[in-house]
C-alpha positions as CSV (number, residue, x, y, z in Angstrom):
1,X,0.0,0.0,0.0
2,X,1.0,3.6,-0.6
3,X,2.1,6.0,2.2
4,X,0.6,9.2,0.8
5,X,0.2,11.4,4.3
6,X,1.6,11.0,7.6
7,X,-0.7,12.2,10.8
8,X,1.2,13.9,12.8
9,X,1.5,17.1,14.4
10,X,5.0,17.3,12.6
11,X,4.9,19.7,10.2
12,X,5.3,18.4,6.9
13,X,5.8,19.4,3.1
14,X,4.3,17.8,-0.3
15,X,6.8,17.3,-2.8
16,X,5.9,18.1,-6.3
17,X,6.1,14.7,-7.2
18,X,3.9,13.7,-4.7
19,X,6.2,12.8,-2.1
20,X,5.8,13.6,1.5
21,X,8.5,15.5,3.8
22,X,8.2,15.7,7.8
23,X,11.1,18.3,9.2
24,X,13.2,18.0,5.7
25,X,13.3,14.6,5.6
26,X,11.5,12.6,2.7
27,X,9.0,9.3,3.6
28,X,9.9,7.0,0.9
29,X,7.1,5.7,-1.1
30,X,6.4,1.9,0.4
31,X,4.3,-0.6,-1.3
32,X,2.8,-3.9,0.5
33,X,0.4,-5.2,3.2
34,X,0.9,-4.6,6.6
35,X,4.0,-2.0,5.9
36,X,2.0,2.1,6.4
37,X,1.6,1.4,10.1
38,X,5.5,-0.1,10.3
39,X,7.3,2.5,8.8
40,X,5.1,5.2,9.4
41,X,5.8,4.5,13.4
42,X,9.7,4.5,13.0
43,X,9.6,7.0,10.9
44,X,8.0,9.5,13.9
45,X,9.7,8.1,15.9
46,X,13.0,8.9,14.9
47,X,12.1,12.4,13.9
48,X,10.2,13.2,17.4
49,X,13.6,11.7,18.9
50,X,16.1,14.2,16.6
51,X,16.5,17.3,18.8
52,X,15.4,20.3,18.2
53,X,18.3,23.6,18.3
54,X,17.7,25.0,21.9
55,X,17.4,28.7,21.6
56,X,19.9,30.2,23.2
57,X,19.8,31.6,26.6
58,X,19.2,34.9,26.8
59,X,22.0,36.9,28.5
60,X,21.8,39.2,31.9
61,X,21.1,43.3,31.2
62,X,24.8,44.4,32.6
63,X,23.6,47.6,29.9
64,X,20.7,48.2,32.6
65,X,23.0,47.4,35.5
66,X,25.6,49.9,34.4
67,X,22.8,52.3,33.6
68,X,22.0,51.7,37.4
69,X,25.2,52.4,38.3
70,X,25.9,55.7,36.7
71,X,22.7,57.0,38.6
72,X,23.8,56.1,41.8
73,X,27.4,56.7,41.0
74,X,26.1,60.4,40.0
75,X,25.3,61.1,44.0
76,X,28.6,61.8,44.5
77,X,30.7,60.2,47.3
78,X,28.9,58.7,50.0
79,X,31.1,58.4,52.7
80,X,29.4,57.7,56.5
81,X,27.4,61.1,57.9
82,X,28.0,62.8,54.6
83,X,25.1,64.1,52.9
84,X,25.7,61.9,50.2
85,X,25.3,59.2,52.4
86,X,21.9,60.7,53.3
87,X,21.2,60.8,49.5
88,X,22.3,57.4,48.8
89,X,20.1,55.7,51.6
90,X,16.8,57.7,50.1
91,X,17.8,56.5,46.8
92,X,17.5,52.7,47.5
93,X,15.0,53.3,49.6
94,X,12.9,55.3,46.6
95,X,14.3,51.9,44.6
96,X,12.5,49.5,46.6
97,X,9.6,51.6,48.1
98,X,7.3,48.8,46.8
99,X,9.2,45.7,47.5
100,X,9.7,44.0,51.2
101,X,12.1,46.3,52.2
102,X,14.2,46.4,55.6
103,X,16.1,49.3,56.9
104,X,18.5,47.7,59.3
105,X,19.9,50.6,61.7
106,X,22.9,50.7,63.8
107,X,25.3,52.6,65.1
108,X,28.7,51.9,64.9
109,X,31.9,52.5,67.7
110,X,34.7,53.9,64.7
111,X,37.6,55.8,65.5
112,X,35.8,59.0,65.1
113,X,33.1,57.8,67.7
114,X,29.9,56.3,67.2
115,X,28.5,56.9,63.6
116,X,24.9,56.2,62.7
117,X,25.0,53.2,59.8
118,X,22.1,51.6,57.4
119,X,21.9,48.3,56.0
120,X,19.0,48.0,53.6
121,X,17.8,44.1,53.0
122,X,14.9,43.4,50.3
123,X,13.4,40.3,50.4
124,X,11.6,38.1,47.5
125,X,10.0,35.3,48.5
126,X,10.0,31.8,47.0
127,X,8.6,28.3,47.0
128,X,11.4,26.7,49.3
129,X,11.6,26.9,52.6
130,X,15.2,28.7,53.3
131,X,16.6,31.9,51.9
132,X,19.7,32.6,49.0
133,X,21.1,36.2,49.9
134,X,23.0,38.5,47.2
135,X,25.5,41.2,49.0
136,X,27.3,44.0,47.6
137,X,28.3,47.5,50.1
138,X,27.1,51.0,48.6
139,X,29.4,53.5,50.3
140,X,32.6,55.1,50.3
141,X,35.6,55.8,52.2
142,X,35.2,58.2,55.0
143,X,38.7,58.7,54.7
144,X,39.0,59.4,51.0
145,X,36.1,62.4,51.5
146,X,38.9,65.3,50.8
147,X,39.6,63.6,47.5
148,X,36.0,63.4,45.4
149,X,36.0,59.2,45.5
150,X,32.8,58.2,43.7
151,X,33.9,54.5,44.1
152,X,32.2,53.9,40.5
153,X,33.8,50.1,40.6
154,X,34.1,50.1,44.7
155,X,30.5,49.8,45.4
156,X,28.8,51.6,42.6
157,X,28.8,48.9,40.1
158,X,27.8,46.2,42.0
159,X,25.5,48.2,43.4
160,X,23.5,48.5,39.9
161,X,24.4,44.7,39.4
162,X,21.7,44.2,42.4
163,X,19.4,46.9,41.4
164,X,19.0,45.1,38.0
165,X,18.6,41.9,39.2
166,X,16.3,43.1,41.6
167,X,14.0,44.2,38.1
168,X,14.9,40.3,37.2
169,X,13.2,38.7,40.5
170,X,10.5,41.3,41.0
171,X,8.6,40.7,37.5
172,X,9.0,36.4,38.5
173,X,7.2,37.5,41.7
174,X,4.8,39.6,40.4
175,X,0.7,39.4,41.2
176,X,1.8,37.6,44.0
177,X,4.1,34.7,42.7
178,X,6.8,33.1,44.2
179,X,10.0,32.4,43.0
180,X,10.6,28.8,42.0
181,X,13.3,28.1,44.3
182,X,14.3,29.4,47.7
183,X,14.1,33.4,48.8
184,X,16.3,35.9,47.6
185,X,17.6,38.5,49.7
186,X,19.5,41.3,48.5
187,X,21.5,43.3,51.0
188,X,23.2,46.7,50.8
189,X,25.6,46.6,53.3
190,X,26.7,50.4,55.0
191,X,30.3,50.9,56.7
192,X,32.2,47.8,54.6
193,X,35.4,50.5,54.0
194,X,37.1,51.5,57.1
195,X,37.0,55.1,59.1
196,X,40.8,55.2,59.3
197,X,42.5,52.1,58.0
198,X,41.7,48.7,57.5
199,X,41.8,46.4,60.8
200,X,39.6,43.8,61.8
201,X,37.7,46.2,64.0
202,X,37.4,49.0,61.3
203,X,35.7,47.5,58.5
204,X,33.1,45.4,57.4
205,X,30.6,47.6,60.6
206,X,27.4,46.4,57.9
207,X,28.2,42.9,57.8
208,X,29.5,41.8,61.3
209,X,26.6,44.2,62.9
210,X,23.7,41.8,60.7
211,X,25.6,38.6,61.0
212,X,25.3,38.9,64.6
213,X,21.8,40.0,65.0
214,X,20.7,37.1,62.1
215,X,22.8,34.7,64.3
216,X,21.0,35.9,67.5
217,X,17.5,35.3,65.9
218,X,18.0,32.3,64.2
219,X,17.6,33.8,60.7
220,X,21.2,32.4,59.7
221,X,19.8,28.7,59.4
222,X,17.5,29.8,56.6
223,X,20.5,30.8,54.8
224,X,21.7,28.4,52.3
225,X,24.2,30.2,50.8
226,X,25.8,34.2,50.9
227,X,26.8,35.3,47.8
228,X,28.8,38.7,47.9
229,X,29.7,41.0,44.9
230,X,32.7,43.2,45.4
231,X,34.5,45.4,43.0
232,X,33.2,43.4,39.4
233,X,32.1,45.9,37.0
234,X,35.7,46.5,35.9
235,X,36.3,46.4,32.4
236,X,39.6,44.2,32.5
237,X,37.6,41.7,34.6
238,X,39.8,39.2,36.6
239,X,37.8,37.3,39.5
240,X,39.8,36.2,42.1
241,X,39.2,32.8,43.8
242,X,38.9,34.0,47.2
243,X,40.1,31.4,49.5
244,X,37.9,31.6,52.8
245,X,34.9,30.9,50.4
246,X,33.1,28.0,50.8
247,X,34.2,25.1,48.3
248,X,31.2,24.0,46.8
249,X,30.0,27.5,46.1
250,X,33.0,28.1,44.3
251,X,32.6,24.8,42.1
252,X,28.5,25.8,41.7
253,X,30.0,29.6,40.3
254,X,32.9,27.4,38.6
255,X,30.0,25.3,36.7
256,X,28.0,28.2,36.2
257,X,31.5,30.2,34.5
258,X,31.7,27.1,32.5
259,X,28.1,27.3,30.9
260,X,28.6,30.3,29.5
261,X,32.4,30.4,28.3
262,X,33.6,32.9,31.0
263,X,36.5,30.8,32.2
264,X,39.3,33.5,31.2
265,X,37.6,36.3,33.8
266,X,37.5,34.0,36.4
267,X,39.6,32.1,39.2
268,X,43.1,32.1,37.8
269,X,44.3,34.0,40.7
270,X,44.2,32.4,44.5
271,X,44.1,34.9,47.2
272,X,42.8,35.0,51.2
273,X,40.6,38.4,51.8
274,X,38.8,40.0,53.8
275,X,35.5,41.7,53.4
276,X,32.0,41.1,54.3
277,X,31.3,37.8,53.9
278,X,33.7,36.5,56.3
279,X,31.5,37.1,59.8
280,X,29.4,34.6,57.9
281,X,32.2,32.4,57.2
282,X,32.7,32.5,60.8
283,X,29.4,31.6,61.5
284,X,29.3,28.3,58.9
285,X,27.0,30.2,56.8
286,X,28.0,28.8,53.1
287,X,29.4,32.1,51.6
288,X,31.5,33.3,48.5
289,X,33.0,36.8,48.0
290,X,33.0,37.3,43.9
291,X,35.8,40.2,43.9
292,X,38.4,41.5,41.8
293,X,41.2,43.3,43.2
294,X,43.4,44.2,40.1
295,X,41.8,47.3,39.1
296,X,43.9,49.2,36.6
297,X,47.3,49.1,36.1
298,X,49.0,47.6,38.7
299,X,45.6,48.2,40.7
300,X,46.2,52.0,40.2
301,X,42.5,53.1,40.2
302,X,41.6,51.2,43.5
303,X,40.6,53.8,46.3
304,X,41.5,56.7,43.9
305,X,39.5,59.7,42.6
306,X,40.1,57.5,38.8
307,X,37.6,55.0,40.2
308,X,35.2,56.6,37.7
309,X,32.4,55.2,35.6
310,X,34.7,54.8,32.2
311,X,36.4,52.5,34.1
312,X,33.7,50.0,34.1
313,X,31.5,48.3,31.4
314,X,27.5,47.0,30.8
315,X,29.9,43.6,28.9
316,X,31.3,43.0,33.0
317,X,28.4,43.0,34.2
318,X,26.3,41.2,32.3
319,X,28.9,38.3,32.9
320,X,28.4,38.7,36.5
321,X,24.9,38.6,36.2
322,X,24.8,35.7,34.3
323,X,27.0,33.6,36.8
324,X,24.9,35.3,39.4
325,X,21.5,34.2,37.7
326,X,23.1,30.9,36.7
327,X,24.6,29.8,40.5
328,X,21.4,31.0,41.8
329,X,19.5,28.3,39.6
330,X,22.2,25.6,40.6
331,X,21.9,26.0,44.5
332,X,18.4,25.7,44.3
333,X,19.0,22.4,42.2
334,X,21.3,20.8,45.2
């Protein structure tokens, strides 16, 4: 018998010869009892079975994050009691003025005396019980105020990496919805530079204050992992492995690098730092700091007044976002 159609939801093409073609491929003509139903079923079979081209993933907005940037970046410094300090709290808090936002205040015992401090936290909830927290710092160096530090890199940047994938996670939780995964917490961290000079006591006033309290209330066994971004919107990108961080974090970002080809910018440098994920380390709290500490020649622009927006690029971010984004996905897989 003659196979002159196939029924199938595959799309298929008549030849102008009569033949029949399902996704480019020709079914021959077959003649003889008991062979349409036969060859008709391999046939499908096969071609159901041939995968189709994936579309590609689509790729983090680092243009939105940068444009995030250069607004926040435009306040000017924002060193601790300065009024651009003031500026950049109500500028988050405008940000997130619809979102579950936490102002976290403090006060701080710095060399200058006690200084009023202001972590902000926004929350977005999802399906899992247990939360995944993004952290970046948003000020500046009290004691580069005489010298018109913006910190467009140190704390601007990754600042606008958060603000835009803050957009990302506020349209999946939209109407109500929950992410798919586990809570996502994004926190601005206030005092991470020191008042004077960098010792264990003055630095990092945001993070140890919160780590403590979260510790004291039991919020730090919902965390399943701290993920902090520090100084990554450089254009010359180089990400540090950063030694204290937790090792399967850094294999989860390591897999995540590898999806998308971003093994050059990463991890080909081994070094032990300090900054705020560390009272977390302390605290067993799973936690990777995602930092790059060659910034301009021979790390030239680093606590300058050339840390300045041309020194940083939409390209970096959007490959931070996407290992953000993709690490994100893979700790809620584990």
């Amino acid at each position: 018998m003659f196979i002159e159609r196939v029924k199938s939801r595959v799309p298929q093409v008549r030849g102008t010869h009569g033949q029949v073609f399902v996704r480019g491929v020709e079914i021959p003509r077959i003649w003889g009892p008991g062979t349409q139903h036969l060859w008709t079923g391999f046939v499908l079979a096969l071609l159901l079975l041939t995968p189709l081209a994936a579309p590609a993933q689509p790729h983090f907005n680092g243009a939105k994050a940068l444009d995030y940037a250069r607004q926040f970046v435009a306040i000017g410094p924002r060193w601790p009691t300065s009024p651009g300090h003031q500026k950049a709290e109500a500028f988050l808090r405008a940000h997130f003025q619809h979102d579950q936002l936490e102002e976290d205040t403090f006060t701080a015992s710095t060399p200058i005396g006690p200084v009023p401090m202001r972590n902000f936290i926004v929350r977005f909830p999802g399906k899992k019980d247990g939360a995944i927290v993004l952290a970046t710092h948003y000020e500046t160096n009290y004691w580069l105020k005489n010298i018109n530090f913006v910190g467009a890199n140190d704390g601007g940047s990754t600042t606008g990496l958060l603000l835009a994938i803050a957009d990302q996670l506020r349209l999946a939780t939209a109407h109500g919805n929950k992410l798919k995964g586990y809570s996502v917490w994004l926190v601005f961290f206030d005092g991470e530079e020191a008042i004077q000079s960098w010792t264990d006591s003055d630095s990092t006033y945001g993070s140890k204050h919160l780590a403590a309290r979260w510790s004291q209330d039991g919020t730090l066994n919902m965390i399943k992992a701290f993920l902090l971004a520090d100084m990554i919107g450089d254009k010359d990108l180089d990400i540090l492995h950063e030694t204290q961080s937790t090792g399967w974090l850094v294999d989860l970002v390591s897999k995540a690098v590898k999806k998308f080809g971003y093994e050059k910018y990463f991890f080909k440098q081994d070094s032990d730092i300090a900054d705020d994920h560390v009272p977390f380390v302390r605290r067993g709290v799973p936690s990777i700091d995602i930092i790059d500490l060659d910034y301009g020649p021979n790390n030239s622009y680093h606590h300058t007044a050339k840390d300045t927006m041309d020194k940083i690029s939409a390209r970096s971010l959007t490959i931070d976002g996407d290992v953000f984004m993709e690490t994100i996905r893979l700790i809620n897989l584990r």
